[in-house]
KEKE-3310 file (N, C-alpha, C; in steps of 0.2 Angstrom, whole numbers, plus 5000, padded with zeros to 4 digits):
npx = (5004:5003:5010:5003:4989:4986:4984:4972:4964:4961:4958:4947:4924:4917:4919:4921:4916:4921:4919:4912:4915:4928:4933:4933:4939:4952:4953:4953:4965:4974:4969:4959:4944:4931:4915:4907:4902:4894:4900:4896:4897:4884:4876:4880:4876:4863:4869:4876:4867:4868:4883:4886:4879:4886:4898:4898:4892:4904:4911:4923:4925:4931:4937:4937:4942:4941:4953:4969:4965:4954:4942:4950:4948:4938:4924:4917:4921:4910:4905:4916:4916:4907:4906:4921:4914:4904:4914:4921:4933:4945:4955:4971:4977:4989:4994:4999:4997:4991:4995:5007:5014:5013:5019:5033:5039:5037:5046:5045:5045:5042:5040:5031:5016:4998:4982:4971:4960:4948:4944:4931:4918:4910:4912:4912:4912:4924:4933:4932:4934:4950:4954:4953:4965:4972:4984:4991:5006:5010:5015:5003:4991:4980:4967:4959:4947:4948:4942:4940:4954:4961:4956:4951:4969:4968:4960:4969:4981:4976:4972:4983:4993:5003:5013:5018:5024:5022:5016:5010:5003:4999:4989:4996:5009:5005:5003:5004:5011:5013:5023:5020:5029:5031:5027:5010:5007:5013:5009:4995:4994:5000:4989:4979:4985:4988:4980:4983:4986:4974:4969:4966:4970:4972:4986:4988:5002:5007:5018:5019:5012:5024:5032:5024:5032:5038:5028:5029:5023:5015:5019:5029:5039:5041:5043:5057:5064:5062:5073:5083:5086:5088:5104:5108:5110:5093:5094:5101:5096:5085:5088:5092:5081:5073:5081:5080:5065:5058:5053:5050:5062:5062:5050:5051:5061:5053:5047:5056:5061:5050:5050:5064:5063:5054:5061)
npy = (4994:5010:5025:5037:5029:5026:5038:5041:5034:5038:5053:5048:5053:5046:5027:5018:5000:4984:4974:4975:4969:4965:4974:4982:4975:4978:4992:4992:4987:4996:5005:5014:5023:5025:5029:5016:5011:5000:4991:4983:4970:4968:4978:4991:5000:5001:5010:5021:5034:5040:5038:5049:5058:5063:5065:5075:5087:5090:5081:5067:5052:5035:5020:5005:4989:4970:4961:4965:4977:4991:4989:4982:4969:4970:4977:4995:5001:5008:5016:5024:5029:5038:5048:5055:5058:5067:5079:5076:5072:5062:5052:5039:5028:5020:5003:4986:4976:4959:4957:4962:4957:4944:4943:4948:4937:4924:4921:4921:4928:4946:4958:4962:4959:4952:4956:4946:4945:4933:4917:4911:4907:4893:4879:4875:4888:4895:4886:4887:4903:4901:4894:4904:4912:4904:4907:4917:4931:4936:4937:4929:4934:4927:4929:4917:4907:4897:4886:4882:4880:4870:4862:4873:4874:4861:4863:4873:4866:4859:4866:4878:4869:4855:4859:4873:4884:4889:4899:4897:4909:4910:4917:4931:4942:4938:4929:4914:4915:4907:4902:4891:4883:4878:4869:4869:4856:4849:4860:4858:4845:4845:4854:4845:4834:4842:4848:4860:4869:4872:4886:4900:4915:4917:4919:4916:4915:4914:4908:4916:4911:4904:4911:4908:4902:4912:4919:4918:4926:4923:4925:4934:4924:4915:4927:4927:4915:4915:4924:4919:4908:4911:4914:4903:4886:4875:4868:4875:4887:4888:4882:4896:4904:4899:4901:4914:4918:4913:4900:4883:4871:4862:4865:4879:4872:4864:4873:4880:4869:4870:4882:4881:4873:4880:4888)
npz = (5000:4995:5001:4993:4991:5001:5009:4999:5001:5013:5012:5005:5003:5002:4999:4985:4984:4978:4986:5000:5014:5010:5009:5021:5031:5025:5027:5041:5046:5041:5049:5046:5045:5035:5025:5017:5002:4993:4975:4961:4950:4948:4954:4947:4936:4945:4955:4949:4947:4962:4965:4954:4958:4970:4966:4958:4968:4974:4981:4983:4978:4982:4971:4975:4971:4973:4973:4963:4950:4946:4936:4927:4922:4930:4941:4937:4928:4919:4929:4929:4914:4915:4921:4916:4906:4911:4916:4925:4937:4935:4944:4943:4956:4956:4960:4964:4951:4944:4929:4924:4935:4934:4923:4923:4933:4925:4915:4900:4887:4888:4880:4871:4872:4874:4885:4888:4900:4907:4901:4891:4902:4898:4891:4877:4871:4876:4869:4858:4858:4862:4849:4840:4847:4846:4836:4839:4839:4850:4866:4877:4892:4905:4916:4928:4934:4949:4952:4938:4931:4929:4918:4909:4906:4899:4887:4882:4880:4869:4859:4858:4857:4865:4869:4872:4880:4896:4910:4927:4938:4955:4968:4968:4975:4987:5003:5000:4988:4972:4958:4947:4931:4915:4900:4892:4893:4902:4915:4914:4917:4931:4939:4937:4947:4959:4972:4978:4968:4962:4969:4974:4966:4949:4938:4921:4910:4895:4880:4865:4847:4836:4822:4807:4792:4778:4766:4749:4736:4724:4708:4712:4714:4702:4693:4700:4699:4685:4681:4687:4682:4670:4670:4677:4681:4684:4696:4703:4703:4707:4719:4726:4722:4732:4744:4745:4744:4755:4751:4749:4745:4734:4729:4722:4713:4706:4698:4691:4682:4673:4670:4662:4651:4644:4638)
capx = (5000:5006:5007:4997:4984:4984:4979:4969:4957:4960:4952:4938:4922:4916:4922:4914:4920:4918:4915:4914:4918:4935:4939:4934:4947:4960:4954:4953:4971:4977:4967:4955:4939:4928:4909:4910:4895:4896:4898:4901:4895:4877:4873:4881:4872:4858:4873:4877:4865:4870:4891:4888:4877:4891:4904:4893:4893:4909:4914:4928:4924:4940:4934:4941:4941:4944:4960:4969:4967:4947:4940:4954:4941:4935:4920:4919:4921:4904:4906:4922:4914:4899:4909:4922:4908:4902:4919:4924:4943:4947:4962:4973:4982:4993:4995:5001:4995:4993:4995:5012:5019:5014:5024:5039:5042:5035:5051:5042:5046:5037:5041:5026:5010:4991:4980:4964:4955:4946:4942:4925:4917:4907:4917:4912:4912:4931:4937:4931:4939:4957:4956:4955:4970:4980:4991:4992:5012:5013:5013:4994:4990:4974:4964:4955:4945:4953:4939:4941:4960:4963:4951:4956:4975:4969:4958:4975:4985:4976:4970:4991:4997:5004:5023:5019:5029:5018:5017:5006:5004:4994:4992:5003:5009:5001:5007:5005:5013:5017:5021:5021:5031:5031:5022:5004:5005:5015:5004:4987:4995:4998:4985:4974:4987:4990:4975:4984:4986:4967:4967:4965:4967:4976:4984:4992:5005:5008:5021:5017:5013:5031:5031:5022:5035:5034:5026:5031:5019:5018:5019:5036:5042:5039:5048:5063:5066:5065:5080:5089:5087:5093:5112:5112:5107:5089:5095:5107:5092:5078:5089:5095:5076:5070:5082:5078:5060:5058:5050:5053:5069:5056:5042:5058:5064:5045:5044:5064:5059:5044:5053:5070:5058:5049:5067)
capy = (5000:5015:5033:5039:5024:5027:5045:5045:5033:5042:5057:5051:5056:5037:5024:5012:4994:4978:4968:4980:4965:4965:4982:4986:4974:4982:5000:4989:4987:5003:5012:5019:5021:5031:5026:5012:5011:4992:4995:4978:4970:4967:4984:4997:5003:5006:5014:5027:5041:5041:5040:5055:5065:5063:5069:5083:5089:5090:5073:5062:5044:5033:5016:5000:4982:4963:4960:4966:4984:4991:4990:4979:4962:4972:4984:5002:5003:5013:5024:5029:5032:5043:5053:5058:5061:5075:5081:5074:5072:5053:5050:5034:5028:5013:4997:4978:4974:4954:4956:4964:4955:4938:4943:4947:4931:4919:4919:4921:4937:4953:4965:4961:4954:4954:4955:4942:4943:4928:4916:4911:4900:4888:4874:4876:4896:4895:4881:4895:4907:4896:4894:4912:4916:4901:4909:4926:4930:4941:4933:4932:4936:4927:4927:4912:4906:4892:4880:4880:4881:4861:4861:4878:4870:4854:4866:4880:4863:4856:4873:4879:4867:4852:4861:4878:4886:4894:4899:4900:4914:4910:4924:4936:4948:4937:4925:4910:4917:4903:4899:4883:4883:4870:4866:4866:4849:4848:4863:4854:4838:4848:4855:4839:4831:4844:4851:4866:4875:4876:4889:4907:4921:4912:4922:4912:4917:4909:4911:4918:4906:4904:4915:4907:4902:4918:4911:4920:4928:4915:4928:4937:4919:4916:4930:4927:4910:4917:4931:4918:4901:4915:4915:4896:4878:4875:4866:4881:4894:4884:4883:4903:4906:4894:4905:4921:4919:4910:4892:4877:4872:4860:4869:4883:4866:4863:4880:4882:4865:4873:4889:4880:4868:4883:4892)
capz = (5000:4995:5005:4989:4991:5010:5009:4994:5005:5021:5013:5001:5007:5002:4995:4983:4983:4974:4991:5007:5020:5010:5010:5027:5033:5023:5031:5046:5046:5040:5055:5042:5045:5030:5027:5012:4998:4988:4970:4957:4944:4949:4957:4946:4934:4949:4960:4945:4948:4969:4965:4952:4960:4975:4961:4956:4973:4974:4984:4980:4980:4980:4970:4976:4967:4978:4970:4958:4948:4945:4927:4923:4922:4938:4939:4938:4919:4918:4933:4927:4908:4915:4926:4911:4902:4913:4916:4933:4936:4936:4944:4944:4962:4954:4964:4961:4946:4944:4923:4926:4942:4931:4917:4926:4931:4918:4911:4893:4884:4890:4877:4868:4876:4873:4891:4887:4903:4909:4895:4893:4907:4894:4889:4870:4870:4880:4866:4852:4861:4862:4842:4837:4849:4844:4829:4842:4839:4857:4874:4881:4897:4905:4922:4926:4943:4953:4948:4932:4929:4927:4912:4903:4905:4895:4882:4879:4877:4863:4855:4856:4856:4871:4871:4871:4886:4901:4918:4930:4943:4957:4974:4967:4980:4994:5007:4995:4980:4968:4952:4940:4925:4910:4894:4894:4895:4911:4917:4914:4924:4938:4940:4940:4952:4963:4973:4977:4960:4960:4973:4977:4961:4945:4932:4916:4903:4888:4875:4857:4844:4833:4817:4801:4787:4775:4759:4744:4731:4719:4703:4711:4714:4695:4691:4703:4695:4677:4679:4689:4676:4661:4670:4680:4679:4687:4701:4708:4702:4713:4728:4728:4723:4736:4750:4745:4746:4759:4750:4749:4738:4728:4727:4718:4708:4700:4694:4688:4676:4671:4664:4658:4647:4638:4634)
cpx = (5004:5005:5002:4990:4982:4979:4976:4962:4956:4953:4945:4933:4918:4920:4918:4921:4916:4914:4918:4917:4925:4937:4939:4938:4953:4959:4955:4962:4977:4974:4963:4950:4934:4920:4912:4902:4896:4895:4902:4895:4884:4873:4875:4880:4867:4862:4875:4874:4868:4876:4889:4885:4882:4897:4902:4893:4897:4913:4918:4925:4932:4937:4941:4940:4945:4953:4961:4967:4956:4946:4945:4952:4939:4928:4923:4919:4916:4904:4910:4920:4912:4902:4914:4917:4906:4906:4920:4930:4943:4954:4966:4978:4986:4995:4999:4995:4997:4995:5004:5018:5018:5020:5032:5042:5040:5041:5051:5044:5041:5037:5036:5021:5002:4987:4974:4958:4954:4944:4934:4923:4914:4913:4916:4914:4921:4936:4937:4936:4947:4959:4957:4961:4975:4987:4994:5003:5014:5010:5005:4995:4981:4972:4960:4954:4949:4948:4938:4950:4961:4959:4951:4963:4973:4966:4966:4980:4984:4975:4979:4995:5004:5012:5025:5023:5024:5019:5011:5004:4998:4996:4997:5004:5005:5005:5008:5007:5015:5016:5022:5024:5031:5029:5017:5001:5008:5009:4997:4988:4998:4992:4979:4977:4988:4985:4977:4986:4979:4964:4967:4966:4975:4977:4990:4995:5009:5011:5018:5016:5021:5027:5030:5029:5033:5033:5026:5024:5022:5020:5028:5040:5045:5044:5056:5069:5066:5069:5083:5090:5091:5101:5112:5109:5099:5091:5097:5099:5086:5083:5092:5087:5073:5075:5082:5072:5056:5054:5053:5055:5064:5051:5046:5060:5060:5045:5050:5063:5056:5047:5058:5068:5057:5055:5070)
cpy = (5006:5022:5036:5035:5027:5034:5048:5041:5038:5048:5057:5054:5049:5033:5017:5006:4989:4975:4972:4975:4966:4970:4985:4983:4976:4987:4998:4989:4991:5007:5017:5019:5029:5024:5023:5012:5004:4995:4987:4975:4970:4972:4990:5001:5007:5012:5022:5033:5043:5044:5047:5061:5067:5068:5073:5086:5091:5085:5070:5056:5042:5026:5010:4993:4976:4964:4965:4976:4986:4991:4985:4971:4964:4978:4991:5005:5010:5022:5029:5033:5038:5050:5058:5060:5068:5078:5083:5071:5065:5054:5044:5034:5021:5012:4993:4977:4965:4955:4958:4960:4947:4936:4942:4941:4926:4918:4918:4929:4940:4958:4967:4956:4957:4952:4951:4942:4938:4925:4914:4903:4893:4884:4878:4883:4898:4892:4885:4900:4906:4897:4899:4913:4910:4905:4918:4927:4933:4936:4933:4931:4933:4930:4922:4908:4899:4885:4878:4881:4874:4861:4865:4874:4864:4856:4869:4874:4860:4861:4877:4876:4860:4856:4867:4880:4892:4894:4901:4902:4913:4913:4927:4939:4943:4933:4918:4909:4909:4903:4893:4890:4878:4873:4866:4861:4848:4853:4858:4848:4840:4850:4850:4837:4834:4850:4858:4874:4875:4880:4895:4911:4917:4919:4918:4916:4913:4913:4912:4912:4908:4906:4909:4906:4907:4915:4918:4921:4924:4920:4931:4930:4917:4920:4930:4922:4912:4921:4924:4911:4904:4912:4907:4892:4879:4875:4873:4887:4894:4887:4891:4907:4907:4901:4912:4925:4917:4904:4886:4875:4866:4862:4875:4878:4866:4868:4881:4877:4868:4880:4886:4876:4875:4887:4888)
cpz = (5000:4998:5002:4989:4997:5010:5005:4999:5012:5021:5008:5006:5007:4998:4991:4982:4981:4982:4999:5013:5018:5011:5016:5030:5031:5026:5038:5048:5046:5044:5051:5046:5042:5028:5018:5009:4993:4980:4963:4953:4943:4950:4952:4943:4940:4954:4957:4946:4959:4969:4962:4954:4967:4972:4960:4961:4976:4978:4983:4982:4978:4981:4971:4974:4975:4979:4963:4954:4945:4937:4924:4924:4929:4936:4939:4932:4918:4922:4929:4921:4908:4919:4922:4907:4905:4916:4922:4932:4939:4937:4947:4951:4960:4961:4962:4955:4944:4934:4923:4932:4936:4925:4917:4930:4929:4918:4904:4893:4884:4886:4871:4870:4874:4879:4888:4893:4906:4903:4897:4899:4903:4889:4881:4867:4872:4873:4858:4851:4859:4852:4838:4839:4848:4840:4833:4841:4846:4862:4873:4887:4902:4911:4922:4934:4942:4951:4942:4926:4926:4918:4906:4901:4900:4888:4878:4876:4870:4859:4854:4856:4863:4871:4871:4878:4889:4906:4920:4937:4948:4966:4973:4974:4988:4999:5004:4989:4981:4963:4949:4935:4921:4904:4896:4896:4902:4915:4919:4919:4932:4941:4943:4944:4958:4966:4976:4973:4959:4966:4973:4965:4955:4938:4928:4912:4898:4882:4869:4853:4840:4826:4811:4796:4783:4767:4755:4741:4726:4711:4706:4713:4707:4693:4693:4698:4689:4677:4683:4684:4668:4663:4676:4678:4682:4693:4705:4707:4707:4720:4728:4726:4729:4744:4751:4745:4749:4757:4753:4743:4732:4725:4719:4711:4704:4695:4690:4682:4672:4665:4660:4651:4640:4634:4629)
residu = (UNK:UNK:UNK:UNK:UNK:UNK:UNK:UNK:UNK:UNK:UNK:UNK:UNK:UNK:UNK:UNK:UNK:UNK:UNK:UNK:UNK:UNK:UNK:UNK:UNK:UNK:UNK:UNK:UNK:UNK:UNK:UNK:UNK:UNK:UNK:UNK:UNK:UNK:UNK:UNK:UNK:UNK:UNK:UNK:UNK:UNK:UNK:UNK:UNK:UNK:UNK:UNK:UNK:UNK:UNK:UNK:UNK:UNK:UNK:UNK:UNK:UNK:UNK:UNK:UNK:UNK:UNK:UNK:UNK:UNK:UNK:UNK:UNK:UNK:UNK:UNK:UNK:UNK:UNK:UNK:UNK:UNK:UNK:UNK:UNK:UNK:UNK:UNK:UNK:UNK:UNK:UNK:UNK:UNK:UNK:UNK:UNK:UNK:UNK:UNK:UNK:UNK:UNK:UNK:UNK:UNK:UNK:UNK:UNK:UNK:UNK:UNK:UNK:UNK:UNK:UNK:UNK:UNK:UNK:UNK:UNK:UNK:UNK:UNK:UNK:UNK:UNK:UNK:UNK:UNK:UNK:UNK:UNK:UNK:UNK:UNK:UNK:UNK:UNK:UNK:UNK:UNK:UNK:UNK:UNK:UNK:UNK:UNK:UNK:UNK:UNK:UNK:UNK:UNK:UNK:UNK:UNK:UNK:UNK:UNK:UNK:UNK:UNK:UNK:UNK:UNK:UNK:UNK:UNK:UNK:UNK:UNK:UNK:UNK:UNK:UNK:UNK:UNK:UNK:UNK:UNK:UNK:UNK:UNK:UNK:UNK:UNK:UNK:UNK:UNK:UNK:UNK:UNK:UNK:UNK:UNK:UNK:UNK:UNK:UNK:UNK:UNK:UNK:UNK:UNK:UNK:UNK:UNK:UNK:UNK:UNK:UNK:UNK:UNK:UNK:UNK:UNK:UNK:UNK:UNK:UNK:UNK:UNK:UNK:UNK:UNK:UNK:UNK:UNK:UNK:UNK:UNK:UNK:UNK:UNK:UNK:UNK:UNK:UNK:UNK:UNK:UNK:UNK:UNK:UNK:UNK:UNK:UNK:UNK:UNK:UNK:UNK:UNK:UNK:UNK:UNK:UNK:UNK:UNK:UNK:UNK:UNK:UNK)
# end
């Protein structure tokens, strides 16, 4: 908890949170105590005219989420929207963030990643899901509850693949930090053998797929081979083809016959 955290709850005038029992033991423990208003997926819409007429007023509220960062697969989204909208000063008190603490030690390259959220909870709808982000080339990044971790893991292996390289982060920042590392495949068999990787707040990251062989335009292939068959034999013209347009050196050979034949 940061000085700026501490004292931006100290002085709201309320604070909306996802689940007030939690948040009151965090203010519990920091010697807070500011009057708390509930505010999450199921309320928020009805809670919207209250918080902004609070805004309007001139009030600060200082919104808090369970775990993790608000709006970031957390509520809040809408307030935040309607409050920009009527041009209320939104401002950010950066935390721990589990997408970022996960990253840094996966041991998967960070320098490009895509954050996916939670995938879908419907087996068929999740396995949909999986197939779209197969061919992703940048890290992904999930969340995914504790009871359905073991059964994503054996979806993400056959959807990208049993050998792709992932890790998985579970109580970042808490008293039971830990991570797994492996393959999908190792992943998903922990997971079913070991009843403590399906516990508390779970965040996965999963390597890129491997980059596509790049496939040649079949017309400047064509042409590569005809300037190179003028000045060699096929064979050498295919394989200097074949390496400079990234094919395959027969596929280069078939086409190099093909023109040396009609000359």
């Amino acid at each position: 908890m940061s000085d700026r955290a501490r004292q931006s709850l100290e002085s709201a005038d309320v604070i909306a949170a996802e689940d007030t029992r939690h948040t009151l033991g965090l203010l519990q423990a920091l010697g807070i105590s500011r009057p708390l208003l509930s505010l999450h997926a199921h309320n928020e819409v009805q809670r919207l005219p209250e918080l902004l007429g609070r805004l309007a007023a001139g009030e600060t509220v200082a919104l808090v989420s369970d775990a993790g960062t608000p709006l970031v697969s957390d509520p809040g989204a809408e307030l935040v929207r309607r409050a920009l909208a009527e041009g209320i000063e939104v401002r950010p008190i950066p935390g721990p963030s589990a997408v970022v603490a996960a990253l840094v030690v996966a041991g998967i390259p960070a320098d490009r990643f895509c954050f996916e959220g939670f995938l879908p909870a419907g087996e068929r709808e999740r396995r949909e899901r999986l197939g779209e982000l197969a061919a992703e080339p940048r890290t992904l990044v999930f969340f995914e509850a504790p009871h359905r971790i073991a059964a994503s893991l054996v979806d993400l292996a056959t959807a990208f693949g049993a050998e792709r390289k992932a890790a998985a982060a579970r109580e970042l920042t808490k008293a039971h930090e830990t991570v797994y590392r492996g393959t999908l495949a190792e992943l998903a068999e922990r997971a079913r053998a070991e009843p403590s990787f399906q516990r508390g707040e779970i965040t996965l990251v999963i390597e890129g797929a491997p980059p596509k062989p790049r496939q040649a335009d079949e017309r400047q292939l064509r042409r590569a081979v005809e300037l190179l068959v003028k000045e060699l034999p096929p064979g050498k013209a295919a394989a200097l083809a074949a390496q400079l347009m990234g094919v395959k050196r027969s596929d280069a050979y078939a086409l190099a016959l093909q023109v040396a034949k009609r000359r």
